[in-house]
DOLUM-487608 format. One line per 4 residues: for each residue x, y, z of N, C-alpha, C. Coordinates in steps of 0.001 Angstrom, whole numbers, plus 500000, padded with zeros to 6 digits. Each point is the difference from the previous one (the first is absolute). Layout:
<sites>
X Y Z X Y Z X Y Z ~ ...
</sites>
This chain:
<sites>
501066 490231 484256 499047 500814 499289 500682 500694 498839 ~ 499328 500264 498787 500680 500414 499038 499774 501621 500535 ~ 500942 500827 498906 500122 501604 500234 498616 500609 500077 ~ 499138 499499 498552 498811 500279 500465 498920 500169 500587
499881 498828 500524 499147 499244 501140 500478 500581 501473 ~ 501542 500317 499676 499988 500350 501281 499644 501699 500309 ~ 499883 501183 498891 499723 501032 499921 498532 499493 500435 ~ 499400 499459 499546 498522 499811 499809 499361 500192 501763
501176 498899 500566 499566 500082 501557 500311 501107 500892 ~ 501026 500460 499427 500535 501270 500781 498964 500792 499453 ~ 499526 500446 499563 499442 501149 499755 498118 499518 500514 ~ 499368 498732 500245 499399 499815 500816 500112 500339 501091
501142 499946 500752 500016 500215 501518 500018 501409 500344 ~ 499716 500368 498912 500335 501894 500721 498658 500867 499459 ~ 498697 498985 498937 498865 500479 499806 498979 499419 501307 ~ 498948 500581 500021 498874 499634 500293 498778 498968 499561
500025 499035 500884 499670 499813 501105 501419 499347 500974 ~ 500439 499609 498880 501324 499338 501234 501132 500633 500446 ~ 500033 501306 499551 501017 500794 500925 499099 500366 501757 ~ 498652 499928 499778 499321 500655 501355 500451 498491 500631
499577 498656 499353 499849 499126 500433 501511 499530 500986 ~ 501170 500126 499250 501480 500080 500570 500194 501181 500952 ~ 499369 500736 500289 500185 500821 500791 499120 499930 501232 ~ 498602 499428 499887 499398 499670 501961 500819 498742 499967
500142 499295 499141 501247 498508 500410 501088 500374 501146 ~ 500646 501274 499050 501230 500268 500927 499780 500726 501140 ~ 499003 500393 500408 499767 501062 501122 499363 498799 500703 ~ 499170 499077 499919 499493 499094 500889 501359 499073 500305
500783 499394 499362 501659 499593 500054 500764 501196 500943 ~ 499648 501067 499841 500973 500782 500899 499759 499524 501434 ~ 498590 499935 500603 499575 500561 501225 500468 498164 500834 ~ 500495 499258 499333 500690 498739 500276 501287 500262 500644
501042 500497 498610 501019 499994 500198 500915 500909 498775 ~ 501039 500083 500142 501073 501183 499438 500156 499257 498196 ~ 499704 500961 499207 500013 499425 498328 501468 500371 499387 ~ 500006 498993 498831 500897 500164 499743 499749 501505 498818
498927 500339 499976 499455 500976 498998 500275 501040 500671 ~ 500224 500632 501060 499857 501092 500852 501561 500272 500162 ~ 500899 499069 499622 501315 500256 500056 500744 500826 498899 ~ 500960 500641 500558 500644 501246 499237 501101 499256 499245
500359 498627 500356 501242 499192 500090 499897 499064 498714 ~ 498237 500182 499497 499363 498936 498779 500234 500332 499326 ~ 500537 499396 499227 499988 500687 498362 499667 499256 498878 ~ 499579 500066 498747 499063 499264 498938 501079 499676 499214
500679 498351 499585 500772 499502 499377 499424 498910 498644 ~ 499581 500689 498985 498828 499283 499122 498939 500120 500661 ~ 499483 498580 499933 498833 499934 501024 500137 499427 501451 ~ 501250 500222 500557 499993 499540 501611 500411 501214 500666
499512 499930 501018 500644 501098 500995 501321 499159 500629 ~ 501064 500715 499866 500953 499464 501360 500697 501366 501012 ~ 500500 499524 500852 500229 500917 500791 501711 500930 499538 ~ 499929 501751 500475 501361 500179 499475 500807 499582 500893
499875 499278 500989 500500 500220 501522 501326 498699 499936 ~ 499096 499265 498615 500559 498830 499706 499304 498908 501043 ~ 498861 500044 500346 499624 498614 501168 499292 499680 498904 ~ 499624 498621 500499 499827 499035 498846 498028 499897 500870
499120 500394 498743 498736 499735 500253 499618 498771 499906 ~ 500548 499556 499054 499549 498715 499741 500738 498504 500023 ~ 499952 499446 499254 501290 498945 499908 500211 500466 498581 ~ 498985 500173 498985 500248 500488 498503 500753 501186 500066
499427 500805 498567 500890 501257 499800 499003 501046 501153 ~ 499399 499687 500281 498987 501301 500667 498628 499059 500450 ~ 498684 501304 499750 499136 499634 500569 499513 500590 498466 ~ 498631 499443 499763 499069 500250 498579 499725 501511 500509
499717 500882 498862 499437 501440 500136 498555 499177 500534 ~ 499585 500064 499082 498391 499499 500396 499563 499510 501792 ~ 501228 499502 500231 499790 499515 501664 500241 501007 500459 ~ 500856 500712 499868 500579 501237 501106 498391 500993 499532
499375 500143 499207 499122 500945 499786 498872 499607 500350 ~ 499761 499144 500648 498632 498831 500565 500229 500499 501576 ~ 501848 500237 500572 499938 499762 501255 501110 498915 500780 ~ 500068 499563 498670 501119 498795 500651 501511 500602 500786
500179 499305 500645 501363 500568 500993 501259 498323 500093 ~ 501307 500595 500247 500823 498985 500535 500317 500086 501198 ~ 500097 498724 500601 500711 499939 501337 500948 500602 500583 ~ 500868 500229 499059 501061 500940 500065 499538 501482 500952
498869 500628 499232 499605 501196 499616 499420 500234 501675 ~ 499645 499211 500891 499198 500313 501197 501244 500025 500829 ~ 500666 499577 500128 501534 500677 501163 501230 500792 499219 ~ 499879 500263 498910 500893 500412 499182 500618 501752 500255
501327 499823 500685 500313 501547 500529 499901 500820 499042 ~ 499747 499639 498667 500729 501043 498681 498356 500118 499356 ~ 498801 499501 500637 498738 500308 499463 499403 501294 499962 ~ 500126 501005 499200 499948 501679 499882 498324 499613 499971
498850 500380 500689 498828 500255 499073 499935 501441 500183 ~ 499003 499653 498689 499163 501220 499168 498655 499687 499699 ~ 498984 500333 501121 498644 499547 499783 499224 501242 498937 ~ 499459 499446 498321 499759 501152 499030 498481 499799 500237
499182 499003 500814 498704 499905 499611 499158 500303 501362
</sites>
């Protein structure tokens, strides 16, 4: 994505309608299983989250913002001793 295009999307995901919309995503995703969004350990690297813990979410560099803000989680993340949550919603 170019610089622009990619401001363009970020700043979608945090207006209305699709910030409400990413947010019953992730609360209906919670009541499943443990997010990688709820972790204290996530942190925003461009546009991927990876972990500081150093575990590997993905096989790539991370996981897409956009997924982690839908709800998406790694395998890692459901037995993971170093998973801090912080439920904000």
């Amino acid at each position: 994505m170019t610089p622009k295009k990619t401001k363009i999307v970020e700043q979608e995901m945090f207006e209305e309608p699709m910030a409400s919309l990413l947010t019953n995503s992730r609360i209906e995703a919670r009541r499943k299983r443990r997010l990688v969004y709820d972790c204290m350990n996530a942190i925003v690297v461009g546009q991927n989250v990876v972990c500081r813990k150093k575990h590997k979410l993905s096989f790539t560099k991370g996981l897409g913002l956009l997924s982690v803000l839908r709800g998406r989680t790694s395998l890692i993340c459901q037995t993971c001793k170093d998973y801090d949550e912080e439920i904000t919603e």
